[in-house]
N, C-alpha and C positions, 0 to 999 in steps of 0.2 A: 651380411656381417657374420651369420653363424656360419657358415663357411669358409668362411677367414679365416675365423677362430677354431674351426673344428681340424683345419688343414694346417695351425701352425701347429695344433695339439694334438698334431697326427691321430684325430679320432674320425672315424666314421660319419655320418649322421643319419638316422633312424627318422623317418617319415611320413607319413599319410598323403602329406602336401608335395604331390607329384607335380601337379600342372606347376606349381613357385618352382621348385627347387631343380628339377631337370635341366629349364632352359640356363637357371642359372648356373651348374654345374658345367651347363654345354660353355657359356659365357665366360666362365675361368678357364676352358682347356683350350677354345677360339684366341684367346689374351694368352696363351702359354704357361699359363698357371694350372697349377695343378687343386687337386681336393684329393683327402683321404679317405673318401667311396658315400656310396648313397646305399640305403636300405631302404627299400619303399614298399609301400603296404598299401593294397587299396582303400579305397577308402570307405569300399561296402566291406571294410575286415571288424566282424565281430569285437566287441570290446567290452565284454561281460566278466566279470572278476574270475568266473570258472575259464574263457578262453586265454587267462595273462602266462598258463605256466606253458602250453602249447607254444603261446609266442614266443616267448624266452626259448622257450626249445628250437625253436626255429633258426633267432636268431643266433643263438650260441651253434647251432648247425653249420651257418652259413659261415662266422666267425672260424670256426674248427677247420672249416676245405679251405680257408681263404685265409692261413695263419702266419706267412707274411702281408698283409694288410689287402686292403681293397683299394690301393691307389687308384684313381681316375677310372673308377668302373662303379660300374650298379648292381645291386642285386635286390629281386623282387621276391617278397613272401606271397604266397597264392593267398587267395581266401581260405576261411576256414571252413572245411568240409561239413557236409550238412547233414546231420545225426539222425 
């Protein structure tokens, strides 16, 4: 369902939950349906209040190269590098 709604409201969706959301991403584009992109994060990605403006930065990164949308495609944040 959040891909439904994420793909009438032409947004993105931003994720941890790789193993759900993949197959089912894969599942709308096998039906011919589309989605308005995946953003996935591992799920060993740091989530410490000092790591939130990194990812912002990240995603607004990936946002900026990708500024006609992320139709039916994925893009992965690495882990956070280790200090």
């Amino acid at each position: 369902m959040i891909l439904e709604i994420a793909a009438a409201e032409e947004r993105a969706v931003i994720t941890n939950n790789v193993k759900d959301f993949r197959p089912l991403a894969a599942e709308r584009l096998a039906r011919g349906e589309s989605h308005a992109g995946l953003i996935l994060l591992p799920s060993t990605r740091t989530r410490t209040r000092g790591a939130v403006e990194m990812l912002a930065n990240e995603i607004e990164q990936i946002l900026c190269e990708h500024s006609a949308g992320l139709l039916a495609t994925e893009r992965w944040i690495p882990p956070a590098p280790s200090f």
